[in-house]
VEXDREN-2710 file (C-alpha; in Angstrom, 1 decimal):
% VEXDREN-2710
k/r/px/py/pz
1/UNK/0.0/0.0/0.0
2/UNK/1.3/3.7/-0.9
3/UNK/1.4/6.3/1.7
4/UNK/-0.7/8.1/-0.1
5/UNK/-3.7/5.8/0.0
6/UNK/-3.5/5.1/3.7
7/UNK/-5.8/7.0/6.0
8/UNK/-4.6/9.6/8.3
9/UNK/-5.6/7.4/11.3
10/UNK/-3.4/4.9/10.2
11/UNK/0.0/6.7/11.3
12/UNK/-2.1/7.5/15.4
13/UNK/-3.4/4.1/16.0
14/UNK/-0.7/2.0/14.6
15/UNK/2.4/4.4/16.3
16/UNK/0.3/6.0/18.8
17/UNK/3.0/7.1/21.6
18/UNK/2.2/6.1/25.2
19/UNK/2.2/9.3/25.8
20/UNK/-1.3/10.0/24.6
21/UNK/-2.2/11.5/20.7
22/UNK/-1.3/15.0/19.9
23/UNK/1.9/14.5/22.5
24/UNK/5.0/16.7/21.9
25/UNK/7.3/13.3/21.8
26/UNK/5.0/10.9/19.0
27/UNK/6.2/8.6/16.7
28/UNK/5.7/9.0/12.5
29/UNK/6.0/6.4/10.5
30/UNK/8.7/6.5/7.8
31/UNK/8.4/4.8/4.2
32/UNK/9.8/1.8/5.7
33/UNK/8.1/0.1/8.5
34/UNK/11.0/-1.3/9.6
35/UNK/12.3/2.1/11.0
36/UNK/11.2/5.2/12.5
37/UNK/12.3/8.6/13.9
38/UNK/12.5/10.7/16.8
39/UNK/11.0/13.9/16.5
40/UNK/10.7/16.8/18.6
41/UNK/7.9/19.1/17.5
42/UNK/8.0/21.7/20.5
43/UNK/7.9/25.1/19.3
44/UNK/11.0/27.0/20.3
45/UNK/9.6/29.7/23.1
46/UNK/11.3/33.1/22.4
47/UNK/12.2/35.5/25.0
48/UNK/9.7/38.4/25.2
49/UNK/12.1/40.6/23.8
50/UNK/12.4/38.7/20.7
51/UNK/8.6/38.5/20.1
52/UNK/6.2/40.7/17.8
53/UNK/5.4/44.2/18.4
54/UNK/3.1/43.3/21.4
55/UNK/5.7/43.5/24.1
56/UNK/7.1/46.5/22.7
57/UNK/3.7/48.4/22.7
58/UNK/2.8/46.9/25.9
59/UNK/6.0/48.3/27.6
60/UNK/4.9/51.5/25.7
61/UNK/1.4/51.4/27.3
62/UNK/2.6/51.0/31.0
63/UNK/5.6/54.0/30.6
64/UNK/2.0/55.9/29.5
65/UNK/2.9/56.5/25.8
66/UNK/0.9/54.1/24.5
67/UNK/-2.8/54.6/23.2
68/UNK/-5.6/56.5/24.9
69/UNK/-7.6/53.4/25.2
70/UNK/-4.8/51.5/27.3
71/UNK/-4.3/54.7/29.4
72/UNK/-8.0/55.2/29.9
73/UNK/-8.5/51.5/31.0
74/UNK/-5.5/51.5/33.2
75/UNK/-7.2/55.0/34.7
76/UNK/-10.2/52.8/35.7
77/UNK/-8.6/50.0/36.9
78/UNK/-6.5/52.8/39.2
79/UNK/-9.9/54.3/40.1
80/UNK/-11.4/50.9/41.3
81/UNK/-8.7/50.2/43.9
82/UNK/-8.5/53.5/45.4
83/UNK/-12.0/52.9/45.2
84/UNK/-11.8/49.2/47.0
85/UNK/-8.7/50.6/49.5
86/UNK/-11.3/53.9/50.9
87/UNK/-14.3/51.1/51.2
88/UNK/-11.3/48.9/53.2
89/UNK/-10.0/51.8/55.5
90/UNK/-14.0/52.9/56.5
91/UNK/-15.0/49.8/57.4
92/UNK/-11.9/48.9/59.7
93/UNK/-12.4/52.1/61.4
94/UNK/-15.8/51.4/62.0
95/UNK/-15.1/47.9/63.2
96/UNK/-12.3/49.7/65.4
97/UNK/-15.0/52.2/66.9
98/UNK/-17.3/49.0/67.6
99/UNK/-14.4/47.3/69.2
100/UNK/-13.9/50.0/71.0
101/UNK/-17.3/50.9/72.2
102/UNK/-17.4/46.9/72.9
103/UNK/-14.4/47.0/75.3
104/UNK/-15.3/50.1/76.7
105/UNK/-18.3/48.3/77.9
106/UNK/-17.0/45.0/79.5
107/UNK/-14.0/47.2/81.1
108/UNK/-14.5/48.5/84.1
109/UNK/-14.1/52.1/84.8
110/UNK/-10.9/53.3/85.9
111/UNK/-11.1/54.0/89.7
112/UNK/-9.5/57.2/90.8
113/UNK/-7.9/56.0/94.1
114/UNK/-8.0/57.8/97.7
115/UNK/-5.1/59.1/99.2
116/UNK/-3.5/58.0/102.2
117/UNK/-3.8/60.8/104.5
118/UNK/-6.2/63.6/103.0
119/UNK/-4.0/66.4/102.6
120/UNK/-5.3/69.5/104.7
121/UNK/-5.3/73.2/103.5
122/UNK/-2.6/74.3/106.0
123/UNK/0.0/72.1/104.1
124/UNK/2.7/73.6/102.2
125/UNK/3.7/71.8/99.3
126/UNK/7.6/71.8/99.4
127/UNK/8.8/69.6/96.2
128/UNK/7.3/67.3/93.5
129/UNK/9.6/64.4/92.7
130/UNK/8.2/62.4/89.9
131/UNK/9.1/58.8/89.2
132/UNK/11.4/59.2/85.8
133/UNK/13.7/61.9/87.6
134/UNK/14.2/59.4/90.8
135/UNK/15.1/56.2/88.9
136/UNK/17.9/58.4/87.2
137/UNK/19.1/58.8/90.7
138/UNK/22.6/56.9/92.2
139/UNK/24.4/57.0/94.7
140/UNK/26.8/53.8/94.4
141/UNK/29.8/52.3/96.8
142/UNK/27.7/52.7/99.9
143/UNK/29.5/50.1/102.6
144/UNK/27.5/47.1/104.2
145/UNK/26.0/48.2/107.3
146/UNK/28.0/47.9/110.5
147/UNK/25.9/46.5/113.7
148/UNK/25.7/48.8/116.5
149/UNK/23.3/46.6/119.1
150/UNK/21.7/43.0/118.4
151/UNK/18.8/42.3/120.4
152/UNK/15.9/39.3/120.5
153/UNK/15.8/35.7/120.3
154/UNK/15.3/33.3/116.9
155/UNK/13.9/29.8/116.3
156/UNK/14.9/27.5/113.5
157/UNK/13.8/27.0/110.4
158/UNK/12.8/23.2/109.7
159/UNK/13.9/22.2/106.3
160/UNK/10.9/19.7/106.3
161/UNK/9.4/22.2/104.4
162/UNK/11.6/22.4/102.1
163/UNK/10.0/18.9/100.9
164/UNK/7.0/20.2/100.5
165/UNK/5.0/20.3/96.8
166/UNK/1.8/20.6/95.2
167/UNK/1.0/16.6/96.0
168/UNK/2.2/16.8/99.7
169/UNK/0.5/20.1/100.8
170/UNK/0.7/21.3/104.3
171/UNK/-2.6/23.3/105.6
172/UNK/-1.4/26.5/106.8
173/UNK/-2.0/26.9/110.4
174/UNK/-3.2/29.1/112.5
175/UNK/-0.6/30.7/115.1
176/UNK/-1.6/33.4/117.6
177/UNK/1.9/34.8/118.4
178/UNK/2.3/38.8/118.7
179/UNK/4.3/40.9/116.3
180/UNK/5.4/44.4/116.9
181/UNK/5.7/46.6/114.7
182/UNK/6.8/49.7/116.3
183/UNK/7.5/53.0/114.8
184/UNK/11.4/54.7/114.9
185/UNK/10.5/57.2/117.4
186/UNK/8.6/54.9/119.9
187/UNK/11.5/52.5/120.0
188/UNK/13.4/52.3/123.4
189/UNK/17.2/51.8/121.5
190/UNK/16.3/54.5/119.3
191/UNK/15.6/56.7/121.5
192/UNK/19.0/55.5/123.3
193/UNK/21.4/55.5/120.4
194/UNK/20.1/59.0/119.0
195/UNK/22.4/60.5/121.7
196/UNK/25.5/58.8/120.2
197/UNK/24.9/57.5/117.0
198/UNK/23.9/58.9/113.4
199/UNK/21.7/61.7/112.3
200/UNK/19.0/59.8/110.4
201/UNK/16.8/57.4/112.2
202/UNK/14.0/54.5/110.5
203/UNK/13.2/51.6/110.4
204/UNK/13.9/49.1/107.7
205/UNK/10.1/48.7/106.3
206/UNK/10.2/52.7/106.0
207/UNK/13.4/52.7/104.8
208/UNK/12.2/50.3/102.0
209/UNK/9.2/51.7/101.2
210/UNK/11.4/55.1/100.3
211/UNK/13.9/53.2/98.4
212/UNK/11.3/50.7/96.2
213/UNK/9.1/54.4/95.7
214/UNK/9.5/54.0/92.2
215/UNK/7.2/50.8/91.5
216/UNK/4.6/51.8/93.9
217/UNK/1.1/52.4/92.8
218/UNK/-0.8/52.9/95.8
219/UNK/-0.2/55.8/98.1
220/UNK/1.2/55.6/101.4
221/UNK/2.8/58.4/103.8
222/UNK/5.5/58.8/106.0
223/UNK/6.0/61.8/108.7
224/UNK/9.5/62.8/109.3
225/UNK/10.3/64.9/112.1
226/UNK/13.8/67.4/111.4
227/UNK/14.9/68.1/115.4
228/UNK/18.3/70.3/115.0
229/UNK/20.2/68.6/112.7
230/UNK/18.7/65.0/113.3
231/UNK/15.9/63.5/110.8
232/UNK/13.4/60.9/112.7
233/UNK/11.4/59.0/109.8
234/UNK/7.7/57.3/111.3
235/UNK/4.7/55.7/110.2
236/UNK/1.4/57.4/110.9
237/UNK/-0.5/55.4/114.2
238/UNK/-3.4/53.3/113.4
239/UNK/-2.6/53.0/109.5
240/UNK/-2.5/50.5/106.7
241/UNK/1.7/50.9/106.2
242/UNK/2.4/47.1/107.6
243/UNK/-0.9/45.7/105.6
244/UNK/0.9/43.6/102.3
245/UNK/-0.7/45.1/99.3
246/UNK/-1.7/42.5/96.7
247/UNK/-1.3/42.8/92.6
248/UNK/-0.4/46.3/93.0
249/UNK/1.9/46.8/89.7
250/UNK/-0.9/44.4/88.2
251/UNK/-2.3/45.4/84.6
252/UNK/-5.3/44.7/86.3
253/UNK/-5.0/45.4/90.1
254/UNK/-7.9/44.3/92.2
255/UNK/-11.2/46.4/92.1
256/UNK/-12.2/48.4/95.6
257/UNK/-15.7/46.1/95.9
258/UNK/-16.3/47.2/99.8
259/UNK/-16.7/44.6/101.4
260/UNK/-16.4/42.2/98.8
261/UNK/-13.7/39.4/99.5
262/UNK/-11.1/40.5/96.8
263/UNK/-11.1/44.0/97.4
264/UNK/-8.0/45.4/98.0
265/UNK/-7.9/45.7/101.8
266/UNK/-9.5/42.2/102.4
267/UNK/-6.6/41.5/100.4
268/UNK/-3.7/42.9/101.9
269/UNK/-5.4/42.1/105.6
270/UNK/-5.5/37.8/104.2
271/UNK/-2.1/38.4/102.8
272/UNK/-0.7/40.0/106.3
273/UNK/-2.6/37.1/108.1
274/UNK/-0.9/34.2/105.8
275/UNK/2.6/35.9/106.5
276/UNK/2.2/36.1/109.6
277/UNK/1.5/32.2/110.3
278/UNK/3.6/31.2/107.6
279/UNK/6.8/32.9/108.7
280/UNK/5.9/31.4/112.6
281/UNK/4.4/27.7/111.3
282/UNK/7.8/26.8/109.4
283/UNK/10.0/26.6/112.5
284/UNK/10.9/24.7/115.1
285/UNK/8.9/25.7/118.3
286/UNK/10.0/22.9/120.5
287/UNK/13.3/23.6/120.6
288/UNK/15.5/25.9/122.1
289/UNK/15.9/29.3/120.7
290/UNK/19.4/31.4/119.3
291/UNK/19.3/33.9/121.7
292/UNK/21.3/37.5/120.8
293/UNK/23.1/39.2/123.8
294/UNK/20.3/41.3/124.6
295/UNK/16.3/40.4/124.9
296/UNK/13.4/41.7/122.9
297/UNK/12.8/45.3/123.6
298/UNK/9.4/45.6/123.1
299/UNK/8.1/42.1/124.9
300/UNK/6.2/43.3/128.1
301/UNK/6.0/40.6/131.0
302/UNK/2.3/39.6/130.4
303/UNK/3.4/38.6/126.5
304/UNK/6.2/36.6/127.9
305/UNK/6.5/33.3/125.5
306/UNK/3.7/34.5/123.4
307/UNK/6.0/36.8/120.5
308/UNK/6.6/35.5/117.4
309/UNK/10.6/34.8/116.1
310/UNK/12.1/37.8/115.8
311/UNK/15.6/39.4/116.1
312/UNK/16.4/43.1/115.6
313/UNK/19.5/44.8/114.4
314/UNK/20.2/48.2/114.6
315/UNK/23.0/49.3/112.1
316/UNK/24.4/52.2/110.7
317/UNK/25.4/53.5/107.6
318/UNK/27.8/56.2/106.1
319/UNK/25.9/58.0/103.1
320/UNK/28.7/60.3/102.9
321/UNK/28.6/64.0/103.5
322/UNK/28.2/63.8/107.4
323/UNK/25.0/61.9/106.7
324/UNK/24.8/58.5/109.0
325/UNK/21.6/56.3/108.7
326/UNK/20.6/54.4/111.6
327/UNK/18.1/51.6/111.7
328/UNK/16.3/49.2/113.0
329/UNK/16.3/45.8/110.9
330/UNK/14.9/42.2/111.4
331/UNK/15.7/38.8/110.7
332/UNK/12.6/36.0/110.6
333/UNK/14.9/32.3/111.9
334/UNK/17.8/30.9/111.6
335/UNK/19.3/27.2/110.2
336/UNK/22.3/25.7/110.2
337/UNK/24.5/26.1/106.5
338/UNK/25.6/23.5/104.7
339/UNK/29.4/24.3/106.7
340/UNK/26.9/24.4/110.3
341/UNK/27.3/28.2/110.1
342/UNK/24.5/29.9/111.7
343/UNK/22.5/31.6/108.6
344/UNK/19.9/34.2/109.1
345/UNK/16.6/34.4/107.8
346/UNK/13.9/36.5/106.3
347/UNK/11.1/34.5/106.0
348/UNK/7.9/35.5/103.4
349/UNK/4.7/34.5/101.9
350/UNK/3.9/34.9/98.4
351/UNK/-0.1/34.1/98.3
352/UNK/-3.1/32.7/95.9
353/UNK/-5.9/34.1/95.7
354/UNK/-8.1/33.5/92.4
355/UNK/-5.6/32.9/89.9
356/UNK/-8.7/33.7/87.1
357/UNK/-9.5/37.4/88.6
358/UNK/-5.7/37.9/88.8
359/UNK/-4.5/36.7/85.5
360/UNK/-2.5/34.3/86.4
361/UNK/-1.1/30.9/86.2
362/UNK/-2.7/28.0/88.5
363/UNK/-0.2/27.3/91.3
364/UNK/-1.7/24.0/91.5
365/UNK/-0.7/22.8/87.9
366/UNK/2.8/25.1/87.2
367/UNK/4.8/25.0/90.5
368/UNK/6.4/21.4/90.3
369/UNK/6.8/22.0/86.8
370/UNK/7.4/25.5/85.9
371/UNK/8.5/27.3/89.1
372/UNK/9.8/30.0/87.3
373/UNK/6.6/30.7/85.2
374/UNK/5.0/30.8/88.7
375/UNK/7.6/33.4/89.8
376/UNK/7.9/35.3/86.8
377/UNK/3.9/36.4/87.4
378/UNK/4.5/37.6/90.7
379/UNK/7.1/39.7/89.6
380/UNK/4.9/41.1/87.2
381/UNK/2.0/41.6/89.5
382/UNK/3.6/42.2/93.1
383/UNK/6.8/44.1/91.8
384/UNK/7.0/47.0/94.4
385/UNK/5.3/44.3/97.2
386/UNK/9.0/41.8/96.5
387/UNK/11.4/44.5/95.8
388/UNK/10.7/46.3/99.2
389/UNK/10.9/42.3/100.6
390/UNK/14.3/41.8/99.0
391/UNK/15.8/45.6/100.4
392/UNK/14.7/44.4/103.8
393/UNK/16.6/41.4/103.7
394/UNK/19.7/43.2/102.8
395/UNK/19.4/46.1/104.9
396/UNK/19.5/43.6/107.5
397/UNK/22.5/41.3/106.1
398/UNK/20.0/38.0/106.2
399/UNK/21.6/34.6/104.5
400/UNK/18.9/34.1/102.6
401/UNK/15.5/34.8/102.0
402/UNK/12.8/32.3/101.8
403/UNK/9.7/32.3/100.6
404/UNK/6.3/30.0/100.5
405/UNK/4.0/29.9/98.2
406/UNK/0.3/29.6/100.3
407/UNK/-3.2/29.4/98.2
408/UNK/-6.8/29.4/99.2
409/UNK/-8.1/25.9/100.1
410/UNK/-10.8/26.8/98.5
411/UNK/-11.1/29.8/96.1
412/UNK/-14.2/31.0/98.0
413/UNK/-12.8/31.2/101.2
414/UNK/-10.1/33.4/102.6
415/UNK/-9.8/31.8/106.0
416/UNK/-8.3/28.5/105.1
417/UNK/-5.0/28.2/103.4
418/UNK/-2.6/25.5/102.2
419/UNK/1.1/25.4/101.8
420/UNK/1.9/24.3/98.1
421/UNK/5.8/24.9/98.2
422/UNK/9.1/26.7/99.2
423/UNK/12.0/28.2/97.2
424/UNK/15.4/30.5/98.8
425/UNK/17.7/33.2/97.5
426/UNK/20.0/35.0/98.6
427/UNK/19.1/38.2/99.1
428/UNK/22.0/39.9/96.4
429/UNK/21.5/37.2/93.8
430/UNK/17.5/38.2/94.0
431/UNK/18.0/41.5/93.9
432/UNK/19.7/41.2/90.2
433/UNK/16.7/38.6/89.0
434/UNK/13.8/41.4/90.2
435/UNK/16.5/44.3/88.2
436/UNK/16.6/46.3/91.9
437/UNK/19.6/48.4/91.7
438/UNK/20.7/49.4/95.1
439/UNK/22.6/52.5/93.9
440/UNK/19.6/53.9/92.7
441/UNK/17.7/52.8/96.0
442/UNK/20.5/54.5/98.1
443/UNK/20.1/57.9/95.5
444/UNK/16.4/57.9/96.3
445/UNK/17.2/58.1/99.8
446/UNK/19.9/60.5/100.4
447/UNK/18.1/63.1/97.6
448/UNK/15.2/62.7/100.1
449/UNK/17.2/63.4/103.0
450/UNK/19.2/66.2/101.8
451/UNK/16.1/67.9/100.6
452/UNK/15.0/67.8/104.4
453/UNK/17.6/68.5/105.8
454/UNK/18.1/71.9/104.0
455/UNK/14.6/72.8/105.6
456/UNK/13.4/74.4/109.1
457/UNK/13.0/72.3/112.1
458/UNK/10.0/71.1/112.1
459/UNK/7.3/68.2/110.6
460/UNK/6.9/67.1/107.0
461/UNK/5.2/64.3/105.4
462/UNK/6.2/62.4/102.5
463/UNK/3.6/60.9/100.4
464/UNK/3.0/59.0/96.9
465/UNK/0.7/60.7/95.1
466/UNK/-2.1/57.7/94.9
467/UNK/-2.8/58.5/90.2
468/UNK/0.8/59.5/89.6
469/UNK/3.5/58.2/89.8
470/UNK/5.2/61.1/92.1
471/UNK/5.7/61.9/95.7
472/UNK/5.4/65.0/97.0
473/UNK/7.2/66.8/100.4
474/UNK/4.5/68.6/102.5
475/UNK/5.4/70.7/105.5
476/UNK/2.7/69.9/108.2
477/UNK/2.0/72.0/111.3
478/UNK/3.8/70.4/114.5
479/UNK/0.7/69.1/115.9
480/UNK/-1.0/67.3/112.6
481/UNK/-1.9/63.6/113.7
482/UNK/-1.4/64.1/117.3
483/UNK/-4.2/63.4/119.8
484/UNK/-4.9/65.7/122.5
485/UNK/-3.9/63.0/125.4
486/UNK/-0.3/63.1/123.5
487/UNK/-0.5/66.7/123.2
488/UNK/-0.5/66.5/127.2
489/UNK/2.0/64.3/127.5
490/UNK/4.5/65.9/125.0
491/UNK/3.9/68.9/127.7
492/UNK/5.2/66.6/130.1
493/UNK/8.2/65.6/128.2
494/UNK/9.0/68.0/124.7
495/UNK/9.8/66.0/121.7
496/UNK/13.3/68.1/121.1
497/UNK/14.8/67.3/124.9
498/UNK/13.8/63.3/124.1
499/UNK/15.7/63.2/121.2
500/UNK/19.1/66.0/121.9
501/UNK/22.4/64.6/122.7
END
């Protein structure tokens, strides 16, 4: 048969390539059957620039030479997106504003908080020192302090606790033991070593309260009392200043509900409570006591055997200038060191409370596991609360500091507790962890005490502004927060004679 007088479909089904018909790669048959050929028939693709006019006059059309018809349809298609991008900006500002309006609804309102003290007409307003200008402040190589008198008597610290976790709680007990907390000027030694010693006088939960000012957000107050050229530095009588504030530097701190059970005071008076027992519950009781060479001050005979742990040293330090601080520090317990050194102890609670209203972690499921995660929140939330903790423990030269983490039995009730764990620092290595910078601490203090002492003798109160974040220096008549019985009695005995060498 010819090739001319076979059918087309002869060549596709006889050769077809498996491939599939019409493939680039198929086979033709030759004039001999007995061989075939190869053959590519992919059309060679040529680089644009090689092509027809099109490219050319396309180029043309997007430089905006080419005709009006491209240039008007590329004008439209710009018109459409502006149009599209103006339709997308209004509606994500109007689902912004309903966002807005949405959140400004579920929040609650911003509550403008009381001050401490109310400050009275009569008060003079002496300087504003606002939180940015006081962290800048320094005052580095000040010296360890140097013990002047060490009086009281400790118990130990039983390292069964140590043991403790979230699957061996310990209930937290209840332990009625007294704890003083007595102002600088109504201390005995004080009093005593004013005559000899120094020219500034506090105690070391003043003293910390002034040096951690900068990450407070509640307000507080402290009277200082210039006599000659002596500074005496006191807590108000009958005040909240040795209540433990709770989620203070929280993004969310706890809403004043009166007399609900998370309001802030309710707070601060379980979180006082559970320090209290805590700090007393984790030592040894029945066994004998390390006793300093002198007794407790301020134990009267009827409370004999009834006053919690405590040992107080007063020490001094050299701020330069003719400026020496003197104050009154304490240490929680003591345990033997892993050399049977005798280390001393400051001993705190960090507490639960409703880890959902708080924004936190569980205790219950992160503290075996993720300590740090657990500790990392309370930084967050109780920044000012720890850092005045951890300028406590080294104003009084404690070992370590220890602390327990307590949560609500139940998160309903405030009144019973349980112990889920412990964990101890010491005090310098804590101190870098929480970022507290000592020099800046010790700056705060001294600007604070130079500025009073440049003034009158006289009374002046400190306070933290409760909205924002500064302090201010009032000058207060002589007789603000005194009672008329200790008016009498300071006619009896004058404030300046009590305290002049």
């Amino acid at each position: 048969m010819s090739l001319e007088n076979r059918s087309p479909s002869f060549f596709t089904d006889k050769y077809t390539s498996q491939f599939g018909s019409g493939s680039q790669y198929a086979y033709y048959h030759d004039e001999d059957e007995t061989t075939f050929h190869l053959v590519d028939t992919t059309r060679v693709q040529k680089p644009p620039y090689q092509r027809g006019g099109r490219f050319r006059h396309n180029q043309r059309n997007l430089r905006g030479r080419g005709s009006q018809r491209g240039s008007l349809s590329q004008m439209q298609q710009l018109g459409k997106l502006k149009l599209r991008e103006r339709d997308r900006k209004g509606q994500a500002k109007r689902w912004g504003r309903q966002q807005g309006l949405r959140n400004h609804k579920n929040q609650p309102p911003i509550k403008i908080r009381d001050a401490s003290v109310t400050v009275r007409p009569d008060w003079v307003t002496i300087e504003e020192m606002d939180f940015p200008r006081l962290a800048k402040l320094s005052l580095p190589g000040v010296k360890d302090g140097e013990d002047i008198l060490c009086c009281g008597s400790l118990e130990y610290y039983d390292k069964t606790y140590d043991r403790v976790n979230v699957k061996s709680e310990k209930p937290l007990q209840r332990i009625d033991r007294i704890f003083h907390t007595v102002t600088t000027t109504d201390d005995p030694i004080v009093r005593k070593l004013s005559k000899t010693e120094g020219n500034v006088y506090a105690t070391d939960a003043i003293l910390a309260t002034i040096m951690c000012c900068t990450r407070s957000n509640y307000s507080w107050d402290i009277v200082i009392e210039k006599i000659g050229d002596k500074l005496f530095f006191d807590k108000r009588d009958n005040t909240e200043f040795d209540l433990l504030t709770v989620n203070e530097t929280s993004v969310e701190p706890p809403q004043d509900d009166g007399n609900s059970l998370n309001s802030p005071r309710n707070l601060a008076l379980e979180a006082t409570f559970i320090n209290h027992n805590f700090s007393q519950q984790v030592l040894k009781s029945n066994e004998p006591r390390y006793k300093f060479e002198e007794g407790n001050p301020f134990i009267s005979e009827e409370e004999e055997g009834d006053v919690a742990s405590v040992a107080y040293r007063y020490r001094k330090w050299d701020l330069n200038n003719g400026i020496v601080l003197v104050a009154r520090c304490e240490h929680d317990a003591v345990m033997q060191g892993p050399n049977n050194e005798t280390q001393f102890l400051t001993i705190k609670a960090l507490n639960e409370w409703d880890s959902k209203l708080a924004n936190g972690v569980e205790w219950r499921q992160k503290l075996d596991t993720q300590r740090g995660a657990v500790l990392a929140n309370e930084l967050r939330n109780n920044a000012c609360k720890l850092a005045k903790w951890t300028v406590q423990a080294l104003l009084a030269g404690s070992d370590q500091l220890k602390f327990g983490y307590v949560s609500r039995a139940m998160v309903r009730d405030s009144s019973k507790h349980v112990i889920l764990g412990t964990q101890q620092y010491k005090p310098n290595e804590f101190a870098t962890q929480i970022n507290l910078n000592m020099d800046n601490a010790w700056g705060i203090l001294r600007c604070i005490i130079d500025i009073c002492m440049k003034q009158k003798d006289g009374k002046y109160l400190i306070m933290k502004d409760p909205n924002k974040p500064m302090i201010r220096l009032y000058d207060i008549p002589d007789n603000t927060f005194e009672s008329e019985g200790e008016e009498d009695d300071d006619d009896d005995e004058p404030v300046n004679d009590a305290f002049q060498s």
